[in-house]
PDB file of N, CA, C and O in Angstrom:
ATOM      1  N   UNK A   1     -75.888-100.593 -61.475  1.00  0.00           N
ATOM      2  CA  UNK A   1     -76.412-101.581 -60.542  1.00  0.00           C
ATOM      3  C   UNK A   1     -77.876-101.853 -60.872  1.00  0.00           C
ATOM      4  O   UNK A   1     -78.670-100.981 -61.225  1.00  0.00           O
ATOM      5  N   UNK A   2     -78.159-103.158 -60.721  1.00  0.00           N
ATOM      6  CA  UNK A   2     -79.227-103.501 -61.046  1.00  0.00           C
ATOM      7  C   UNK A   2     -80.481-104.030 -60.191  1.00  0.00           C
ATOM      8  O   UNK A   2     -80.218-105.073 -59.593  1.00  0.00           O
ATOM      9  N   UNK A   3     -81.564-103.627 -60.033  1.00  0.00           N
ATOM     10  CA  UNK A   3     -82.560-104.364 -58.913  1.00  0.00           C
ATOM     11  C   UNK A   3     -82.435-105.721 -58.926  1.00  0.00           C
ATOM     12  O   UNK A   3     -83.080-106.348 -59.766  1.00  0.00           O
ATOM     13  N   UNK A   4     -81.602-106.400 -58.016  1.00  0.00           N
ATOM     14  CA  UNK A   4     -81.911-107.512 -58.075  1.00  0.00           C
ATOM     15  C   UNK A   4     -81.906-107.920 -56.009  1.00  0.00           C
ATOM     16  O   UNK A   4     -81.774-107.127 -55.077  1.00  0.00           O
ATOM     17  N   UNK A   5     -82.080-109.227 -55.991  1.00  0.00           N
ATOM     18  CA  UNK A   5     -81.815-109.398 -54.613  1.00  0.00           C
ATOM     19  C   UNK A   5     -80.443-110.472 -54.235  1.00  0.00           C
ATOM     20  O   UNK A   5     -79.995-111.297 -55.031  1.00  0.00           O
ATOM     21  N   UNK A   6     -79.978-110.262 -52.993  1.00  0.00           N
ATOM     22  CA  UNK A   6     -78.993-111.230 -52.502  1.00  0.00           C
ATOM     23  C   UNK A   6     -79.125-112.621 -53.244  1.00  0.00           C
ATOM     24  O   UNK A   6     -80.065-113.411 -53.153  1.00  0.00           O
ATOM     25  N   UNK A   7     -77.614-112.781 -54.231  1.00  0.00           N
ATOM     26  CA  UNK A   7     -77.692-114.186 -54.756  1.00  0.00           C
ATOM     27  C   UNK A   7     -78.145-113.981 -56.063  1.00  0.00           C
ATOM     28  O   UNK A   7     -77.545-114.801 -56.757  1.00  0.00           O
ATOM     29  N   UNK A   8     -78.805-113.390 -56.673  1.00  0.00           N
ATOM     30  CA  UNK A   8     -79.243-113.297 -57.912  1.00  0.00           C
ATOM     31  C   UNK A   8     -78.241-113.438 -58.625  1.00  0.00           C
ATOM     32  O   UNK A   8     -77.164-113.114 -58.124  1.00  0.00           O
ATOM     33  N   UNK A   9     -78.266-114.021 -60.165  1.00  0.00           N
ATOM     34  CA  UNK A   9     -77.474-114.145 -61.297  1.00  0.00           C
ATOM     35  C   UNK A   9     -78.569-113.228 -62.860  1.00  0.00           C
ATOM     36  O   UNK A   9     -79.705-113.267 -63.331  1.00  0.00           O
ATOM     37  N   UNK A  10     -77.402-112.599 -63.060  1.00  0.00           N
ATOM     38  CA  UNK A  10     -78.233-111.610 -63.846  1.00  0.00           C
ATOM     39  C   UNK A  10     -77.357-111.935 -65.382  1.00  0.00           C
ATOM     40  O   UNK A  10     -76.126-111.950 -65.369  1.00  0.00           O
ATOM     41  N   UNK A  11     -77.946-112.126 -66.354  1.00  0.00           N
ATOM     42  CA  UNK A  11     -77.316-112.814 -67.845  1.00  0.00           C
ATOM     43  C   UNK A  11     -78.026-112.012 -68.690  1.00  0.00           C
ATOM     44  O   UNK A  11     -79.102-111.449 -68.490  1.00  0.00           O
ATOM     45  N   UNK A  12     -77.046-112.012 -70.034  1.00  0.00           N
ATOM     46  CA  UNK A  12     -76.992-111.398 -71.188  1.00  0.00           C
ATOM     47  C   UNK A  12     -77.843-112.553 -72.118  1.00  0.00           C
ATOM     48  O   UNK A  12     -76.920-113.345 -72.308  1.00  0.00           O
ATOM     49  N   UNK A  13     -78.985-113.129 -72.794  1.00  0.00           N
ATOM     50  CA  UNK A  13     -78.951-114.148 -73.448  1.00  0.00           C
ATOM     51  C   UNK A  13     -78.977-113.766 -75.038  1.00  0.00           C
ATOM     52  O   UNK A  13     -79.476-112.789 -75.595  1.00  0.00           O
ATOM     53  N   UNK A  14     -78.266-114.875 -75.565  1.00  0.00           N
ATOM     54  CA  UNK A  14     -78.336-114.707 -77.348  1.00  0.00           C
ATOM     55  C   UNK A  14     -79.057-115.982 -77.294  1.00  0.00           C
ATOM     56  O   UNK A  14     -78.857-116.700 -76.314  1.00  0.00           O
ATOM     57  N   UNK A  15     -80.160-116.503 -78.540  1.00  0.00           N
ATOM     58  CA  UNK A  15     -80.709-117.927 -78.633  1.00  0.00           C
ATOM     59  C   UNK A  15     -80.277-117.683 -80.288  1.00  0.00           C
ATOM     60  O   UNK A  15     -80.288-116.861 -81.205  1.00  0.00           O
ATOM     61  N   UNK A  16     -79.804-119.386 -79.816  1.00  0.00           N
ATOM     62  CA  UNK A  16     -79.892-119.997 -80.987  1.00  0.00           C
ATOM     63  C   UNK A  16     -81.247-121.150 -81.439  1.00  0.00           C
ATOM     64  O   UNK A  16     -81.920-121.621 -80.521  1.00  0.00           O
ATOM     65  N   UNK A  17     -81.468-121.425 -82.477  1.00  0.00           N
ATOM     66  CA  UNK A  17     -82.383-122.500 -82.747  1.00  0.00           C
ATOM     67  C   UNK A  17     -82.154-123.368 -83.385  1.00  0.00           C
ATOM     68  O   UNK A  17     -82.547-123.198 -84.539  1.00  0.00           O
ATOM     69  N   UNK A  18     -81.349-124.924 -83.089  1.00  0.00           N
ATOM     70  CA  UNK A  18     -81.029-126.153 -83.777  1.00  0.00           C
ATOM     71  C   UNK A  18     -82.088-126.565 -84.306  1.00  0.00           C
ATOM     72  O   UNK A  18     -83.139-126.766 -83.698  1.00  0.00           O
ATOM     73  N   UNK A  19     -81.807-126.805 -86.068  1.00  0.00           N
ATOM     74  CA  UNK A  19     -83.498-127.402 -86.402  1.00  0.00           C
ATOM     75  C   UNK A  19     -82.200-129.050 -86.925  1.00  0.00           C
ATOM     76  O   UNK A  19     -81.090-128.803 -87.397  1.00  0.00           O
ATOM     77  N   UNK A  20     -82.668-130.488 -86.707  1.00  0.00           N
ATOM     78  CA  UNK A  20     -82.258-131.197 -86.416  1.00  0.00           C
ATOM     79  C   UNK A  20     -82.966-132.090 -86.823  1.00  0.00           C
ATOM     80  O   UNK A  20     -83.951-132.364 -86.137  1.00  0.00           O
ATOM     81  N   UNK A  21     -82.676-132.987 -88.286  1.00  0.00           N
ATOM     82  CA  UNK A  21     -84.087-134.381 -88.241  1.00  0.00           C
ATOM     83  C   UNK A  21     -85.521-133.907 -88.363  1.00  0.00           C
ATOM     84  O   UNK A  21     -86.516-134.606 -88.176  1.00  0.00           O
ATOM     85  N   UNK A  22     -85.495-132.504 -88.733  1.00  0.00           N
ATOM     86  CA  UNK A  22     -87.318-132.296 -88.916  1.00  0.00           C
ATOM     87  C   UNK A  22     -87.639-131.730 -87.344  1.00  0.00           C
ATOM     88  O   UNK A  22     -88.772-131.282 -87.169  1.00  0.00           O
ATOM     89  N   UNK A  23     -86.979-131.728 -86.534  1.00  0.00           N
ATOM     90  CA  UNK A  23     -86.914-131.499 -85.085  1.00  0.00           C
ATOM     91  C   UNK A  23     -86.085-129.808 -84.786  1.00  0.00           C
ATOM     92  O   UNK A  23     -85.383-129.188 -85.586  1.00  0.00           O
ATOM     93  N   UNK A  24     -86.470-129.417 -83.399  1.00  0.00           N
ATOM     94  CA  UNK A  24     -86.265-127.908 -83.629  1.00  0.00           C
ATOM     95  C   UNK A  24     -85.939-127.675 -82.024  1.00  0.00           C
ATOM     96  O   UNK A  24     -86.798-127.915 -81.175  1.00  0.00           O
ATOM     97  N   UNK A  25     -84.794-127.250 -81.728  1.00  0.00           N
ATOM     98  CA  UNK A  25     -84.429-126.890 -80.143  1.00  0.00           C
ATOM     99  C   UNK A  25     -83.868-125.487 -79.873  1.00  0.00           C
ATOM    100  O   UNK A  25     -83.400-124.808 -80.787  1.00  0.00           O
ATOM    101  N   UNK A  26     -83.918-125.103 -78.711  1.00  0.00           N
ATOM    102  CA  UNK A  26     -83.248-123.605 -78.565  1.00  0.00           C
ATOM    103  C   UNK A  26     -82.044-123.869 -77.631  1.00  0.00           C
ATOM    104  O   UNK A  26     -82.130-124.739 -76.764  1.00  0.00           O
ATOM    105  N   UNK A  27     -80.858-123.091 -77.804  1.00  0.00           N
ATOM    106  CA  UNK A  27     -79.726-123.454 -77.140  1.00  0.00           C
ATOM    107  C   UNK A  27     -79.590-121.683 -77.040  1.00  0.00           C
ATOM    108  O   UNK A  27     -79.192-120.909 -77.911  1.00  0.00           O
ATOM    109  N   UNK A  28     -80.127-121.356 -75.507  1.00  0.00           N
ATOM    110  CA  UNK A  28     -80.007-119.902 -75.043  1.00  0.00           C
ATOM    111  C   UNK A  28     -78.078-119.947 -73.949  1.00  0.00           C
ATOM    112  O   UNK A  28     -77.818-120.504 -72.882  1.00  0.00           O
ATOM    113  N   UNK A  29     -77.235-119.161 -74.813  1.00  0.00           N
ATOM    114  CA  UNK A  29     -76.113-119.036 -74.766  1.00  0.00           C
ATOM    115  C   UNK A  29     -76.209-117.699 -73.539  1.00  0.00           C
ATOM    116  O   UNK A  29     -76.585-116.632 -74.024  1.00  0.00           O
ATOM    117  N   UNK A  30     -75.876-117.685 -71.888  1.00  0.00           N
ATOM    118  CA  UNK A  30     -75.880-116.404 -71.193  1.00  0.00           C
ATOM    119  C   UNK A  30     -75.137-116.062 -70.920  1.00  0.00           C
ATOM    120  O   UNK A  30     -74.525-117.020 -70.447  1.00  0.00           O
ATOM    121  N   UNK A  31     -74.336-114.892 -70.786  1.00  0.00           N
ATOM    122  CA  UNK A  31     -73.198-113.707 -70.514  1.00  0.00           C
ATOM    123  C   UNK A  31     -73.563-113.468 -69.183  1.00  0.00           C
ATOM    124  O   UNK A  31     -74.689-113.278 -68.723  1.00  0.00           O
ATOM    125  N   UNK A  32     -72.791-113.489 -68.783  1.00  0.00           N
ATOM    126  CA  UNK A  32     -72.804-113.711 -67.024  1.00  0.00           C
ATOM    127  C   UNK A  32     -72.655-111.441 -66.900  1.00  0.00           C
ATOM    128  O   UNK A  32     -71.933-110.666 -67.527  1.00  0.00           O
ATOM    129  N   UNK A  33     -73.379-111.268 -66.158  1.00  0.00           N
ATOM    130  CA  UNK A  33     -73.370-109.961 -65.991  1.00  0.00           C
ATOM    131  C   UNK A  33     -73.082-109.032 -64.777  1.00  0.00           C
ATOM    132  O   UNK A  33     -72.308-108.088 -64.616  1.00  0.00           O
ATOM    133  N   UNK A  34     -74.134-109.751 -63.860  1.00  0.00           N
ATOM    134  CA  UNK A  34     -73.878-109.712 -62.087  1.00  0.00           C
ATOM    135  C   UNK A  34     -73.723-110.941 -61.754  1.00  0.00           C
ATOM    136  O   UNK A  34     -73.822-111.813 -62.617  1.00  0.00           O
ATOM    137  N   UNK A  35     -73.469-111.230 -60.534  1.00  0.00           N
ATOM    138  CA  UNK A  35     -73.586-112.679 -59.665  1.00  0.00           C
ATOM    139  C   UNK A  35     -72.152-113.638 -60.171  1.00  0.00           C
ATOM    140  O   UNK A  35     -71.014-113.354 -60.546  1.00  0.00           O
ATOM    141  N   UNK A  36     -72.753-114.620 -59.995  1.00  0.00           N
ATOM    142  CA  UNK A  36     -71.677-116.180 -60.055  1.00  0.00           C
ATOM    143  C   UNK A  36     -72.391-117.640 -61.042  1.00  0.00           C
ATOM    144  O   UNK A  36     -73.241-118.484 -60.760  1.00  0.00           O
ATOM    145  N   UNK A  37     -71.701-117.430 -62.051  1.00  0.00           N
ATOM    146  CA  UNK A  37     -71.918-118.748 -62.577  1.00  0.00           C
ATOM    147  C   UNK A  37     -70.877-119.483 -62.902  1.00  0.00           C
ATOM    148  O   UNK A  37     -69.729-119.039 -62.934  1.00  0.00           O
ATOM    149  N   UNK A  38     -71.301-121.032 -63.250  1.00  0.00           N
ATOM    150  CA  UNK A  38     -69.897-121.832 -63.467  1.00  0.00           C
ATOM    151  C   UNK A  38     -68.454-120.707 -64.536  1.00  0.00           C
ATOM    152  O   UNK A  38     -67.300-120.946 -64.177  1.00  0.00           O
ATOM    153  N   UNK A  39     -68.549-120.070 -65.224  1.00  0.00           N
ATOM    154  CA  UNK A  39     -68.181-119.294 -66.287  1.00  0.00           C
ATOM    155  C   UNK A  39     -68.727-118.251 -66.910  1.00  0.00           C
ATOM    156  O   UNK A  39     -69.944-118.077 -66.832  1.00  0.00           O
ATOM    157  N   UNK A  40     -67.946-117.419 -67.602  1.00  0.00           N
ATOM    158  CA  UNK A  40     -68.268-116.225 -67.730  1.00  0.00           C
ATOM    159  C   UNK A  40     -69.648-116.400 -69.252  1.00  0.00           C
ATOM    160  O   UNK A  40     -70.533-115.588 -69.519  1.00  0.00           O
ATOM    161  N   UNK A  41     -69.395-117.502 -69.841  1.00  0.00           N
ATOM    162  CA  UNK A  41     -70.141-117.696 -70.464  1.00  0.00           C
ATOM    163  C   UNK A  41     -70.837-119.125 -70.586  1.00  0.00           C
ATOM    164  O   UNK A  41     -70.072-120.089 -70.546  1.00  0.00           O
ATOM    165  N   UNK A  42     -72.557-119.436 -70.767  1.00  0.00           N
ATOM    166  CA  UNK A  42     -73.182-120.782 -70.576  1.00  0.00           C
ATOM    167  C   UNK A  42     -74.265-121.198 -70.875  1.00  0.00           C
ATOM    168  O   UNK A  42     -75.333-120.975 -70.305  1.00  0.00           O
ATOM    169  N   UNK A  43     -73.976-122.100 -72.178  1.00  0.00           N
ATOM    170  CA  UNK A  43     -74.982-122.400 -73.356  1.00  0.00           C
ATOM    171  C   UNK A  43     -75.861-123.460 -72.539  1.00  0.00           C
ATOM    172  O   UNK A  43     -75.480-124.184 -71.619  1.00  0.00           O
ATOM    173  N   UNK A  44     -76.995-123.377 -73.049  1.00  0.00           N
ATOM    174  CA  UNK A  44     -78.304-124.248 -72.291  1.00  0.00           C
ATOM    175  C   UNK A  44     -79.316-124.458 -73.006  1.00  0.00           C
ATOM    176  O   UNK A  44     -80.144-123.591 -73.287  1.00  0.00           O
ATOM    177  N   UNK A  45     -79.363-125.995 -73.486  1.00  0.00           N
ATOM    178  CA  UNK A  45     -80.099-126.421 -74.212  1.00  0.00           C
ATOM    179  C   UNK A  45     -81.490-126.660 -74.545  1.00  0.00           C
ATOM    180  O   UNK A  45     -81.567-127.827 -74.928  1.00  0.00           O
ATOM    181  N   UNK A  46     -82.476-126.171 -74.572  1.00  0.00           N
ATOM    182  CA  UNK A  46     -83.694-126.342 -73.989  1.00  0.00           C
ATOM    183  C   UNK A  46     -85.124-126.076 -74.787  1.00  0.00           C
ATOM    184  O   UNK A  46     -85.181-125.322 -75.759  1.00  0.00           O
ATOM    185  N   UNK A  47     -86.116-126.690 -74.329  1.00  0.00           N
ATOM    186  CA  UNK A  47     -87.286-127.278 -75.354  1.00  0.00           C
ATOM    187  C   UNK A  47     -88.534-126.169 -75.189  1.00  0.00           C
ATOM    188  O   UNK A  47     -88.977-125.566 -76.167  1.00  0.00           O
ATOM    189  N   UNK A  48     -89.011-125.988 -73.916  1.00  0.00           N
ATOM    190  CA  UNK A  48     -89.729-125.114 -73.670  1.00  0.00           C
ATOM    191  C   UNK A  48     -89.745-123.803 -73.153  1.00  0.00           C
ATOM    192  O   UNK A  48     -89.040-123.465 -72.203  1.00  0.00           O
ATOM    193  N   UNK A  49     -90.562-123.015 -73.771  1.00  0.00           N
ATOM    194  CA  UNK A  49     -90.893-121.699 -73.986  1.00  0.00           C
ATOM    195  C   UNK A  49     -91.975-121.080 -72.447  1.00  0.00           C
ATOM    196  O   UNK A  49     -92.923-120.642 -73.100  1.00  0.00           O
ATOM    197  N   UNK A  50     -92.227-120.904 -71.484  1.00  0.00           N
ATOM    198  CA  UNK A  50     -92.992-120.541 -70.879  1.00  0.00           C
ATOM    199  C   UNK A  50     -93.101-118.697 -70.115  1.00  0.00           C
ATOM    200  O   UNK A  50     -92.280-118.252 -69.314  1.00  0.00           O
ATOM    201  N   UNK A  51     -94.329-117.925 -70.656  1.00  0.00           N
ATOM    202  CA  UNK A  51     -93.703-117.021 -70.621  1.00  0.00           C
ATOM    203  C   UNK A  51     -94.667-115.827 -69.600  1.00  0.00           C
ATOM    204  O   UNK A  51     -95.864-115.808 -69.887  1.00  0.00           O
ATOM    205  N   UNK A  52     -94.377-115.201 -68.861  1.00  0.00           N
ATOM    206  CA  UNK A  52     -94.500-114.591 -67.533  1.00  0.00           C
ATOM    207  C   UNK A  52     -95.520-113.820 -67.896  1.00  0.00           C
ATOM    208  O   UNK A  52     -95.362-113.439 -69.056  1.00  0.00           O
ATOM    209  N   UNK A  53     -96.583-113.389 -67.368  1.00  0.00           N
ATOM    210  CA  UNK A  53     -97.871-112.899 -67.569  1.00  0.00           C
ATOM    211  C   UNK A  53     -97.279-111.323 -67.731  1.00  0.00           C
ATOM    212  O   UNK A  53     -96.144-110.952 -67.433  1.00  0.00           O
ATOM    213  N   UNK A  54     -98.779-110.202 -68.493  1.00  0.00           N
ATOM    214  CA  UNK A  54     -97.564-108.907 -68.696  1.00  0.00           C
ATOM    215  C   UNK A  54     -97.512-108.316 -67.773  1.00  0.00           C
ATOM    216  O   UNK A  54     -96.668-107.421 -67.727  1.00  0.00           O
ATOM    217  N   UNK A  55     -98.148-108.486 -66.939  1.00  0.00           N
ATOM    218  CA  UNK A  55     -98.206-107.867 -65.672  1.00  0.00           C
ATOM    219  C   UNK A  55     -96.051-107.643 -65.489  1.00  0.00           C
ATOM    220  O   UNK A  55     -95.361-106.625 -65.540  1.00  0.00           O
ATOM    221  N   UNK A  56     -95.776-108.705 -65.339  1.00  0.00           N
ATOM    222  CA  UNK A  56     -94.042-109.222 -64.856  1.00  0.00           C
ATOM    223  C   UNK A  56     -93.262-108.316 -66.162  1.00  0.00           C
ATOM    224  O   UNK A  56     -92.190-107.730 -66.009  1.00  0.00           O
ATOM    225  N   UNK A  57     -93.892-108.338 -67.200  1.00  0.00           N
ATOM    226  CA  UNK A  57     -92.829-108.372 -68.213  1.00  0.00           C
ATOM    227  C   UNK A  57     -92.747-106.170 -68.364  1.00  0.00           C
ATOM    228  O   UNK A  57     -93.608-105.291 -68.386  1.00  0.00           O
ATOM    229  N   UNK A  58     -90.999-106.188 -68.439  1.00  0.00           N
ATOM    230  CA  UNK A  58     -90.422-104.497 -68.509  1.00  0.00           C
ATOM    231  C   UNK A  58     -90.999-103.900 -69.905  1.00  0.00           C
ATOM    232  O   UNK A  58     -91.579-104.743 -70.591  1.00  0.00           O
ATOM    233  N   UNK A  59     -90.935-102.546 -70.457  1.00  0.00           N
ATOM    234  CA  UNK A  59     -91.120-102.009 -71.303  1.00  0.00           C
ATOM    235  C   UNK A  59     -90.212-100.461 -70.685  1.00  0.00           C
ATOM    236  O   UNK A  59     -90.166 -99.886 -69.598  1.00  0.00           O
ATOM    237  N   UNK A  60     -89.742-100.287 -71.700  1.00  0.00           N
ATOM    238  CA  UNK A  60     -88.950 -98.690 -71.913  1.00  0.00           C
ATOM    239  C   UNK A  60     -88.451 -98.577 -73.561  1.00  0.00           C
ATOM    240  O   UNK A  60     -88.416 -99.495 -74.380  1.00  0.00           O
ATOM    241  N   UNK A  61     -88.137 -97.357 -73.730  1.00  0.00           N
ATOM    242  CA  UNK A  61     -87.300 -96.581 -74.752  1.00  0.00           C
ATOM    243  C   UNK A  61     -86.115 -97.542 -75.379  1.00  0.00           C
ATOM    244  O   UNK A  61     -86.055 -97.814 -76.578  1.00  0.00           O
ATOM    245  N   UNK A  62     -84.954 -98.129 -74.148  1.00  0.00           N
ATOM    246  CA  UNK A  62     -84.182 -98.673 -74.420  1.00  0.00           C
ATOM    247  C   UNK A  62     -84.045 -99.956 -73.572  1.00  0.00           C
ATOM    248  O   UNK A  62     -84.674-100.134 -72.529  1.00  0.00           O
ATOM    249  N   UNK A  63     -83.140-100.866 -74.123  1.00  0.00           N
ATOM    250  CA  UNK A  63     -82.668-102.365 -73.692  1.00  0.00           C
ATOM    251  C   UNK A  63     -83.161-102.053 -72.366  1.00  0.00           C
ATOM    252  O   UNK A  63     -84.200-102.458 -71.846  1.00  0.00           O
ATOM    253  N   UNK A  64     -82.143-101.158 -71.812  1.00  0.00           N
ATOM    254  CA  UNK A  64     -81.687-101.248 -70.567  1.00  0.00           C
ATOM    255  C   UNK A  64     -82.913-101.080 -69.533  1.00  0.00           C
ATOM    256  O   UNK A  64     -83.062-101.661 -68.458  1.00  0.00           O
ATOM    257  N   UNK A  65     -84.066 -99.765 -70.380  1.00  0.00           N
ATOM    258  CA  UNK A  65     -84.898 -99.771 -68.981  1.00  0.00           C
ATOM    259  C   UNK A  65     -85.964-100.653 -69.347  1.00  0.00           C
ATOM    260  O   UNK A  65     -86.957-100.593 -68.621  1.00  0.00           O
ATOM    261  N   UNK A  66     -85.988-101.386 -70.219  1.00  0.00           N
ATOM    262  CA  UNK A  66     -86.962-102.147 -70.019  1.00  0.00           C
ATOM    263  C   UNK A  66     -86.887-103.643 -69.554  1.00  0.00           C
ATOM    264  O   UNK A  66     -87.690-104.558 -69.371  1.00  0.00           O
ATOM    265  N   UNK A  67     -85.403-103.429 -69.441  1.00  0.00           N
ATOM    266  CA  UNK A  67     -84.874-104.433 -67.969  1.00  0.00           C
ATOM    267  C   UNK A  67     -84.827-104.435 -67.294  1.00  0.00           C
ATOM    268  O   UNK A  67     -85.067-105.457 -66.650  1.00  0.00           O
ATOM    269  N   UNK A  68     -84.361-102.945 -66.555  1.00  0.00           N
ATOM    270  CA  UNK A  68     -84.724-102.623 -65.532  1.00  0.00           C
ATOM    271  C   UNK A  68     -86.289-102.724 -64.982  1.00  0.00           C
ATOM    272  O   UNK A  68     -86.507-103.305 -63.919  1.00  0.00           O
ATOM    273  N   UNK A  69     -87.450-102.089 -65.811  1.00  0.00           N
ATOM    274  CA  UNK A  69     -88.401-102.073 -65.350  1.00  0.00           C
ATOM    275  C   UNK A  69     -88.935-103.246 -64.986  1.00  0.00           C
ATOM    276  O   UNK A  69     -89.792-103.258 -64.102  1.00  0.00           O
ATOM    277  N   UNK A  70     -88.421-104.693 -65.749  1.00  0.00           N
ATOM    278  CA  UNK A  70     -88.484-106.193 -65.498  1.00  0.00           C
ATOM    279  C   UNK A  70     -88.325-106.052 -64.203  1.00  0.00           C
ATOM    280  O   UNK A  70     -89.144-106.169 -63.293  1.00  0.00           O
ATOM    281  N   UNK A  71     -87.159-105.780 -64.190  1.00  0.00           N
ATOM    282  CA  UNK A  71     -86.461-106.377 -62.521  1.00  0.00           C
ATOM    283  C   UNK A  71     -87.214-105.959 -61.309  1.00  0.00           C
ATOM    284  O   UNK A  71     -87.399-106.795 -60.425  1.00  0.00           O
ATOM    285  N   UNK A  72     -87.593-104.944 -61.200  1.00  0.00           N
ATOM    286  CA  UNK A  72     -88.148-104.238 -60.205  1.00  0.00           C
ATOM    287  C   UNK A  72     -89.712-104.344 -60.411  1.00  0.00           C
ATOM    288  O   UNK A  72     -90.375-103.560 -59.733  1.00  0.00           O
ATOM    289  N   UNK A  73     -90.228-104.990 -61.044  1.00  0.00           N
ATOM    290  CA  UNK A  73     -91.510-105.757 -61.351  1.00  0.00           C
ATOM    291  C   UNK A  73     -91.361-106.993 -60.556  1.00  0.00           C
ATOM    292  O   UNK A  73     -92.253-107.120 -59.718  1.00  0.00           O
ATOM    293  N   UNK A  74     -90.404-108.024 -60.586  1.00  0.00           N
ATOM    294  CA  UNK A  74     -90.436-109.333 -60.023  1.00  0.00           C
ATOM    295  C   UNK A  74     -89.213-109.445 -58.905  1.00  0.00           C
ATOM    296  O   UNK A  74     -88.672-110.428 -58.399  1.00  0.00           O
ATOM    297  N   UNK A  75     -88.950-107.611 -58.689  1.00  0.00           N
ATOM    298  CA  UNK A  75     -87.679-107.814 -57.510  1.00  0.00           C
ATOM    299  C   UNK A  75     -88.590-108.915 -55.929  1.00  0.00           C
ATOM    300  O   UNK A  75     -89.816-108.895 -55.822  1.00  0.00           O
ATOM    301  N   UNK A  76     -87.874-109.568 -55.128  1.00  0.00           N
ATOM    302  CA  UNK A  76     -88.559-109.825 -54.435  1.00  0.00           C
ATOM    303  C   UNK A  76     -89.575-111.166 -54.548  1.00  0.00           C
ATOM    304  O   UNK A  76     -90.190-111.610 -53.578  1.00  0.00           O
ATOM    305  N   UNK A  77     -89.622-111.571 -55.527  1.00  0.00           N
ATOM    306  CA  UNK A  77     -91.062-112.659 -55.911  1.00  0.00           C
ATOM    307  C   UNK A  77     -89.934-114.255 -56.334  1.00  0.00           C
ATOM    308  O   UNK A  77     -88.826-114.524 -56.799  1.00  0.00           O
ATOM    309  N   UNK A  78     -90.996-114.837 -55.855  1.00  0.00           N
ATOM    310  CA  UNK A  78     -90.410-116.675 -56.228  1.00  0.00           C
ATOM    311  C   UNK A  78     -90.473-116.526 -57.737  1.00  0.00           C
ATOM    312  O   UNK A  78     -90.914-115.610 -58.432  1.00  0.00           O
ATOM    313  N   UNK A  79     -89.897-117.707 -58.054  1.00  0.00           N
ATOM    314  CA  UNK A  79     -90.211-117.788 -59.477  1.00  0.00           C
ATOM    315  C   UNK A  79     -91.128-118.080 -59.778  1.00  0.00           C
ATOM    316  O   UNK A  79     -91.613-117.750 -60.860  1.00  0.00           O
ATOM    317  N   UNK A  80     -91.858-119.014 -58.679  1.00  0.00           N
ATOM    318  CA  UNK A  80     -93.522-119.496 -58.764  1.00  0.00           C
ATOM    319  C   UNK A  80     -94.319-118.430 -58.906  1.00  0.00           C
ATOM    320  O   UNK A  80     -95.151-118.359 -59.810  1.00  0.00           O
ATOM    321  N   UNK A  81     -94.165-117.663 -58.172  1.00  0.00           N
ATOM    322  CA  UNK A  81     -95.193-116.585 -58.157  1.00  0.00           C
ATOM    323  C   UNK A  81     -95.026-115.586 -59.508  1.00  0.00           C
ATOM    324  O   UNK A  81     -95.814-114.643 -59.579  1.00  0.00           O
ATOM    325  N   UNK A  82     -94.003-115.765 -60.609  1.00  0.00           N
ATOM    326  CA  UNK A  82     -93.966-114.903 -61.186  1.00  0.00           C
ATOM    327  C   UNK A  82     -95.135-115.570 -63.010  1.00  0.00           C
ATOM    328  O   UNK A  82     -95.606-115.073 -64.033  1.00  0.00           O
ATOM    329  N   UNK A  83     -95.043-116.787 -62.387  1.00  0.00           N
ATOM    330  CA  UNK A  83     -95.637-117.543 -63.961  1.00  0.00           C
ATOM    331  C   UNK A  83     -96.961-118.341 -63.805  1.00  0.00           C
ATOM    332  O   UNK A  83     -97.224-119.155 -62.919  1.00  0.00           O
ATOM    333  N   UNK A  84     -97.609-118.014 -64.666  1.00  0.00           N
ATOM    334  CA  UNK A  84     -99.257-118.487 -64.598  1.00  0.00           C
ATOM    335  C   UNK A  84     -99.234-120.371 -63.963  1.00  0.00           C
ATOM    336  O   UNK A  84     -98.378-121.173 -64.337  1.00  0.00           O
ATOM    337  N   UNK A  85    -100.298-120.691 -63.043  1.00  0.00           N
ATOM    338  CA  UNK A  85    -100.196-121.643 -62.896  1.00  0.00           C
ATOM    339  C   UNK A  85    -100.524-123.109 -64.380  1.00  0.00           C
ATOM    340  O   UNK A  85    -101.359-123.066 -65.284  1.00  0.00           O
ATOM    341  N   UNK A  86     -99.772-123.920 -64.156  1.00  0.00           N
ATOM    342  CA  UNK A  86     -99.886-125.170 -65.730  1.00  0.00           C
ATOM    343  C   UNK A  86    -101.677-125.973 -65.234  1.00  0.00           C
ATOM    344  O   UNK A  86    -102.078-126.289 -64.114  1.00  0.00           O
ATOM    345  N   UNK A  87    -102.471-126.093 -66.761  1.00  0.00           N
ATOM    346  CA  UNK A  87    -103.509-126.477 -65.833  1.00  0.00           C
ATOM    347  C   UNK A  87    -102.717-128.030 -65.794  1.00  0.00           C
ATOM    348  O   UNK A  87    -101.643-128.366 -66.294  1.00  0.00           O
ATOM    349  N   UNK A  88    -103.825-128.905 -64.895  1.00  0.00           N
ATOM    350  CA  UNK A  88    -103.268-130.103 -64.085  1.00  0.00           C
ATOM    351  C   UNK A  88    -104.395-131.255 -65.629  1.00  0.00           C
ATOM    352  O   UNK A  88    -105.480-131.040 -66.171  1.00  0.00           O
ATOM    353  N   UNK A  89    -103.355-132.390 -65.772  1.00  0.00           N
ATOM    354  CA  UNK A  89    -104.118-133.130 -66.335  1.00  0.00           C
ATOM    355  C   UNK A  89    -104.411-134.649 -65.907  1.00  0.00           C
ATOM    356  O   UNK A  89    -105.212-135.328 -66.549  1.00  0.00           O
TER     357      UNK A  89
END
């Protein structure tokens, strides 16, 4: 069992990287683990990279606890609150 809260969807991700026309995309494929998604498996196409200050981010020995230590770092928190604010232009 994993720290998460009521409702959470917890995924396995593999990325791929389409390079396309001189052009370059990531298609992060997730393994459904806890929770409910459309299917047990669900590719998602996508451009940007934005990434959680280290404060948020797990570290351990293995996969597992340094997922764990993720989780229970941002158990509880919006997603807003977990990523640096974008400056405004």
């Amino acid at each position: 069992m994993h720290s998460l809260n009521t409702g959470d969807v917890l995924t396995r991700v593999t990325r791929y990287n389409l390079m396309r026309n001189g052009k370059s995309l990531f298609i992060d494929v997730h393994e459904l683990i806890e929770g409910t998604l459309i299917g047990r498996f669900l590719a998602v196409p996508n451009l940007v990279m934005i990434l959680a200050s280290s404060e948020y981010q797990g570290v351990g020995d293995t996969q597992d606890e340094a997922l764990e230590d993720c989780l229970s770092k941002i158990q509880g928190l919006a997603v807003e609150d977990i990523f640096p604010s974008q400056p405004s232009t």
